[in-house]
TIKOL-713237 format. One record per residue (C-alpha): x, y, z; residue in one letter; residue number from 1; chain. Coordinates in steps of 0.1 Angstrom, whole numbers, plus 5000, padded with zeros to 4 digits. Example, Ala and Ser with C-alpha at 12.3 -4.5 7.8 and 13.67 -1.06 7.14 Angstrom:
<east = 5123	north = 4955	up = 5078	type = A	seq = 1	mol = A>
<east = 5137	north = 4989	up = 5071	type = S	seq = 2	mol = A>
END
This chain:
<east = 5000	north = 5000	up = 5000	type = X	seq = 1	mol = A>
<east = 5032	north = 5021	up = 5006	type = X	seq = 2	mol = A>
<east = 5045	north = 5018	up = 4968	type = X	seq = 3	mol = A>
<east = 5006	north = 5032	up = 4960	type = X	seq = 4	mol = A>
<east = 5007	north = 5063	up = 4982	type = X	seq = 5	mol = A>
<east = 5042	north = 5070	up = 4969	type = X	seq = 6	mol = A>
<east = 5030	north = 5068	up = 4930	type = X	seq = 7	mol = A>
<east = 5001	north = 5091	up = 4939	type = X	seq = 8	mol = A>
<east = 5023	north = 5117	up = 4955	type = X	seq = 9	mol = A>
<east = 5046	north = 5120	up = 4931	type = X	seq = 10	mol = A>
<east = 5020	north = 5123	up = 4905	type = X	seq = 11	mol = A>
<east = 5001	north = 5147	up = 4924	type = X	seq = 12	mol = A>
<east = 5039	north = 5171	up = 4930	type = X	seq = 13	mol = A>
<east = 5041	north = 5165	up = 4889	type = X	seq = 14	mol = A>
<east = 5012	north = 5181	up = 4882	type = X	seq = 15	mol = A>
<east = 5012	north = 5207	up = 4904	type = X	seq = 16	mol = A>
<east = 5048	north = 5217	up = 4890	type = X	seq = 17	mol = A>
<east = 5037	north = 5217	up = 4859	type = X	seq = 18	mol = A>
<east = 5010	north = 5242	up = 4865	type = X	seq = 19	mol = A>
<east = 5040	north = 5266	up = 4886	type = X	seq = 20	mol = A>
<east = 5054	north = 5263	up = 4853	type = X	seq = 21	mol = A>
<east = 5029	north = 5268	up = 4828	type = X	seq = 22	mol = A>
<east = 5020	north = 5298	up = 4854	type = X	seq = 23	mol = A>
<east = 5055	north = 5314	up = 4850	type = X	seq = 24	mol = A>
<east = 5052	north = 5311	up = 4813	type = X	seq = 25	mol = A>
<east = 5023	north = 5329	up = 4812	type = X	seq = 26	mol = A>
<east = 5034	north = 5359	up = 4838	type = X	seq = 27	mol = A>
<east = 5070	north = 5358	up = 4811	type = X	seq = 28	mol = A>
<east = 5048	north = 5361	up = 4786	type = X	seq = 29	mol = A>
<east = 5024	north = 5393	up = 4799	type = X	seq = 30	mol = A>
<east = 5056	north = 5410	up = 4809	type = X	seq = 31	mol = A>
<east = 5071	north = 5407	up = 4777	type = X	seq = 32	mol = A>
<east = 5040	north = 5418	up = 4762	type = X	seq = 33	mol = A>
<east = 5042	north = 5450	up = 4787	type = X	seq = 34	mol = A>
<east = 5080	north = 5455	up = 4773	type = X	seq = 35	mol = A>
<east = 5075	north = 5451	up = 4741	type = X	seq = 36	mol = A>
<east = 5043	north = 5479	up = 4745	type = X	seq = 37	mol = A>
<east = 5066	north = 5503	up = 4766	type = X	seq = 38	mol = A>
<east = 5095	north = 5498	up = 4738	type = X	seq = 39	mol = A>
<east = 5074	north = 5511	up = 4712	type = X	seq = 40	mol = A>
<east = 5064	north = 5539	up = 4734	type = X	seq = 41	mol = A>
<east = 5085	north = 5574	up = 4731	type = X	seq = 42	mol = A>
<east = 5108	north = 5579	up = 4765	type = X	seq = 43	mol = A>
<east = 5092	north = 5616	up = 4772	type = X	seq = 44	mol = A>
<east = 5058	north = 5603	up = 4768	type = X	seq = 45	mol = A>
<east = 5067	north = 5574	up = 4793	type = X	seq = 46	mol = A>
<east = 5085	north = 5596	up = 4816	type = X	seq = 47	mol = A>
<east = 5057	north = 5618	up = 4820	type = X	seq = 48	mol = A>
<east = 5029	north = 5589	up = 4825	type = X	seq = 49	mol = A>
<east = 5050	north = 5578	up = 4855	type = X	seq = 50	mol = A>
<east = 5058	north = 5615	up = 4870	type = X	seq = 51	mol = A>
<east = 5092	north = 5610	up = 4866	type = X	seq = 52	mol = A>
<east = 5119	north = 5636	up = 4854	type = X	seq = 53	mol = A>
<east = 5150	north = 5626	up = 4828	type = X	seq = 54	mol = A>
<east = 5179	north = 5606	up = 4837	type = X	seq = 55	mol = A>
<east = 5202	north = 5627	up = 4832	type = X	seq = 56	mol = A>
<east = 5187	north = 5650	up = 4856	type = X	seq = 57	mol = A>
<east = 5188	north = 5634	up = 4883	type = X	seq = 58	mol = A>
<east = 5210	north = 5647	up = 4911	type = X	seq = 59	mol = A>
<east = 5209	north = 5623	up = 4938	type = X	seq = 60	mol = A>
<east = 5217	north = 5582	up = 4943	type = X	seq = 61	mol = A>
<east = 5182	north = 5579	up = 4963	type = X	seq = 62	mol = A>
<east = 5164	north = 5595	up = 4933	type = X	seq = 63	mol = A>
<east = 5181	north = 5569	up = 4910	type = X	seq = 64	mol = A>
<east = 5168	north = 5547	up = 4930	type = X	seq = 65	mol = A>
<east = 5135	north = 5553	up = 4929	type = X	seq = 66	mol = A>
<east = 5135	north = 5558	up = 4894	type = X	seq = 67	mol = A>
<east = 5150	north = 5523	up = 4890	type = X	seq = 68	mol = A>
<east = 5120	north = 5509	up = 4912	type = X	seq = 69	mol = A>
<east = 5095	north = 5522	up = 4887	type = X	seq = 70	mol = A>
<east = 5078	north = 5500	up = 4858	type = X	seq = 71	mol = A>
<east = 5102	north = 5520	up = 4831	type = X	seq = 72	mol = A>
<east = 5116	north = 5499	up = 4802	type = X	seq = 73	mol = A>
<east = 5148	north = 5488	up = 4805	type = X	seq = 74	mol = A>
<east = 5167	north = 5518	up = 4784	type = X	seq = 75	mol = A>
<east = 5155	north = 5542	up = 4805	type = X	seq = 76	mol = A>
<east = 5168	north = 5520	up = 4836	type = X	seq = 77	mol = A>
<east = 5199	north = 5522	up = 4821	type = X	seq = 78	mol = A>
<east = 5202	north = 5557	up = 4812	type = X	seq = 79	mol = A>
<east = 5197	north = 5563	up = 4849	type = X	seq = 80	mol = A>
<east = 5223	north = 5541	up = 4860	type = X	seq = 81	mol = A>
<east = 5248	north = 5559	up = 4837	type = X	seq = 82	mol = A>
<east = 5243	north = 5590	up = 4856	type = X	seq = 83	mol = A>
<east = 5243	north = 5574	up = 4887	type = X	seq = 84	mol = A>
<east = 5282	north = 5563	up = 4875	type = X	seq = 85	mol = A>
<east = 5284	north = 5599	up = 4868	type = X	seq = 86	mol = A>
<east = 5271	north = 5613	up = 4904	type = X	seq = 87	mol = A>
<east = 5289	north = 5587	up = 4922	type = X	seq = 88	mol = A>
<east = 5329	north = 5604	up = 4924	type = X	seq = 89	mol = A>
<east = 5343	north = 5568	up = 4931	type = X	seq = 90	mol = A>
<east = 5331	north = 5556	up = 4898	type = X	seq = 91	mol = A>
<east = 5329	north = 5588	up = 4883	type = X	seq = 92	mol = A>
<east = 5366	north = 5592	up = 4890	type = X	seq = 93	mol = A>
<east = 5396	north = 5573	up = 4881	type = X	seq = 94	mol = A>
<east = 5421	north = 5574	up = 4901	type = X	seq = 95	mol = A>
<east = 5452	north = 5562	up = 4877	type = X	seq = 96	mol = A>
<east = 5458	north = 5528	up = 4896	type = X	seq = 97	mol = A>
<east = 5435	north = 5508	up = 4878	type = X	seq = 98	mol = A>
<east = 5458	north = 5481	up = 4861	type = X	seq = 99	mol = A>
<east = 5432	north = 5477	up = 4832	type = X	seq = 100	mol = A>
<east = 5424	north = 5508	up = 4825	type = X	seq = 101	mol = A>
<east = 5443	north = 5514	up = 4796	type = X	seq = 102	mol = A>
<east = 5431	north = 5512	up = 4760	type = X	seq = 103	mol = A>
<east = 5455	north = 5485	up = 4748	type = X	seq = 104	mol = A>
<east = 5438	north = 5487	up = 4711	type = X	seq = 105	mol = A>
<east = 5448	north = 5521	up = 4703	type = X	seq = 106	mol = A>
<east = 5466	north = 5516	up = 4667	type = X	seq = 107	mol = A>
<east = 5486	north = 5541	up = 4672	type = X	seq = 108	mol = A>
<east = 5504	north = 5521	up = 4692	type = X	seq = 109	mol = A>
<east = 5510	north = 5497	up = 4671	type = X	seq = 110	mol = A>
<east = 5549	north = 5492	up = 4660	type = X	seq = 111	mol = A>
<east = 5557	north = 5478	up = 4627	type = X	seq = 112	mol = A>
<east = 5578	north = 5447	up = 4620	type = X	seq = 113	mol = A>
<east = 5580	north = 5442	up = 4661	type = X	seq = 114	mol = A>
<east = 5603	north = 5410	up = 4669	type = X	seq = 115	mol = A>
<east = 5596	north = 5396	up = 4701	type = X	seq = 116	mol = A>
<east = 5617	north = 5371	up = 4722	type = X	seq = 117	mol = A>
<east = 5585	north = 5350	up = 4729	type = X	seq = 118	mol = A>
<east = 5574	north = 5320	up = 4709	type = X	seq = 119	mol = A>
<east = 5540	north = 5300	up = 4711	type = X	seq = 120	mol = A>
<east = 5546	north = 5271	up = 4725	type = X	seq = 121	mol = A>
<east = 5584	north = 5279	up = 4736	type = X	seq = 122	mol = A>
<east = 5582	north = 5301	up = 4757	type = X	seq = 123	mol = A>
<east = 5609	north = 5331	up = 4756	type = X	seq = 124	mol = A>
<east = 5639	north = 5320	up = 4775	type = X	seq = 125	mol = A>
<east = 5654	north = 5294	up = 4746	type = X	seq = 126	mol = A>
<east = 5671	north = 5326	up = 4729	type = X	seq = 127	mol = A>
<east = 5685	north = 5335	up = 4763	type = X	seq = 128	mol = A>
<east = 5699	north = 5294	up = 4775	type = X	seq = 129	mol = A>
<east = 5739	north = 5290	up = 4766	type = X	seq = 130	mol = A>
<east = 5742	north = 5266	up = 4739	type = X	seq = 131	mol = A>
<east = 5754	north = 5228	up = 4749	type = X	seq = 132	mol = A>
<east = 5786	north = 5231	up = 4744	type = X	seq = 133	mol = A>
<east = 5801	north = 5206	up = 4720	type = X	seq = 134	mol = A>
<east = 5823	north = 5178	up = 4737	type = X	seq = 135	mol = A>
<east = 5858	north = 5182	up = 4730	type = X	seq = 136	mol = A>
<east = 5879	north = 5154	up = 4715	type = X	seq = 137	mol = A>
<east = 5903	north = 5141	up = 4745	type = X	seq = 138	mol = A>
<east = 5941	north = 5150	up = 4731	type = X	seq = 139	mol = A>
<east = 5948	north = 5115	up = 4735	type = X	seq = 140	mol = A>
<east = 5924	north = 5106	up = 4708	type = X	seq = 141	mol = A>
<east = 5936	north = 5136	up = 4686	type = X	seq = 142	mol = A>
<east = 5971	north = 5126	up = 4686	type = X	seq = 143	mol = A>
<east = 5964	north = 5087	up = 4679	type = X	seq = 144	mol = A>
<east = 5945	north = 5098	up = 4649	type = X	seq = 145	mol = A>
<east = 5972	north = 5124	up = 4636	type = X	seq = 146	mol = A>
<east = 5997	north = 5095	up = 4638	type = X	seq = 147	mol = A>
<east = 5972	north = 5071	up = 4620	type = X	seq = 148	mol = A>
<east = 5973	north = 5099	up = 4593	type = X	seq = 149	mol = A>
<east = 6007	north = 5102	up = 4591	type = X	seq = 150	mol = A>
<east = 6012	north = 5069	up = 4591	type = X	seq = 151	mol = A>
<east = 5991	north = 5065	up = 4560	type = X	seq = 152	mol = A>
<east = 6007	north = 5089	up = 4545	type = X	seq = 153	mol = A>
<east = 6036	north = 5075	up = 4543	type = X	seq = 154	mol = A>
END
């Protein structure tokens, strides 16, 4: 009777997950619908519907804040966020420090016919390591075969 009541249970959680889910589609769906009706919509006309001023006159962090809480499309949202970056001196303001905070694709910079030490897959310290040096021939050995040669010679 056990294996029964388990069977029914978990049929009973399946279906009720599938109707969260159908659910969530359809709220996705209406606020899509709402998005895609606000997009289409000009910003001043929008702005003045919810009684709020232009982003970029916005003067204080609390007043982005609120504007962000609104039911605004999402260009607006960002427009206010940028001057929020702008308000804000520690964003606003580099302070020279940053590591990354240079433009490393300015062309400008670019120099011609550059040779680097480095090599893909080799590294760059192989230009810089002695060579082996080659083993020298004991004098022994030399001198047997100079005699050999003379030898032959004769």
């Amino acid at each position: 009777m056990t294996a029964n009541t388990g069977f029914w249970s978990r049929r009973k959680a399946a279906v009720a997950a599938e109707q969260q889910a159908e659910a969530a589609a359809r709220v996705e769906a209406e606020r899509q619908a709402h998005e895609q009706a606000l997009a289409e919509r000009p910003d001043a006309e929008l702005l003045a519907e919810a009684g709020m001023p232009e982003p970029e006159t916005l003067t204080t962090a609390e007043e982005v804040q609120e504007f962000l809480k609104t039911a605004l499309p999402q260009r607006l949202k960002a427009r206010a966020l940028r001057r929020l970056w702008r308000l804000n001196p520690v964003l606003a303001n580099l302070d020279g420090l940053v590591d990354y905070g240079e433009d490393y694709t300015d062309a400008t910079r670019v120099i011609e016919n550059m040779q680097t030490v480095y090599q893909v897959g080799k590294g760059m310290f192989d230009k810089f390591a002695e060579p082996d040096p080659e083993p020298e021939e004991e004098p022994l050995l030399a001198e047997a075969e100079a005699e050999t040669d003379e030898a032959a010679e004769a």
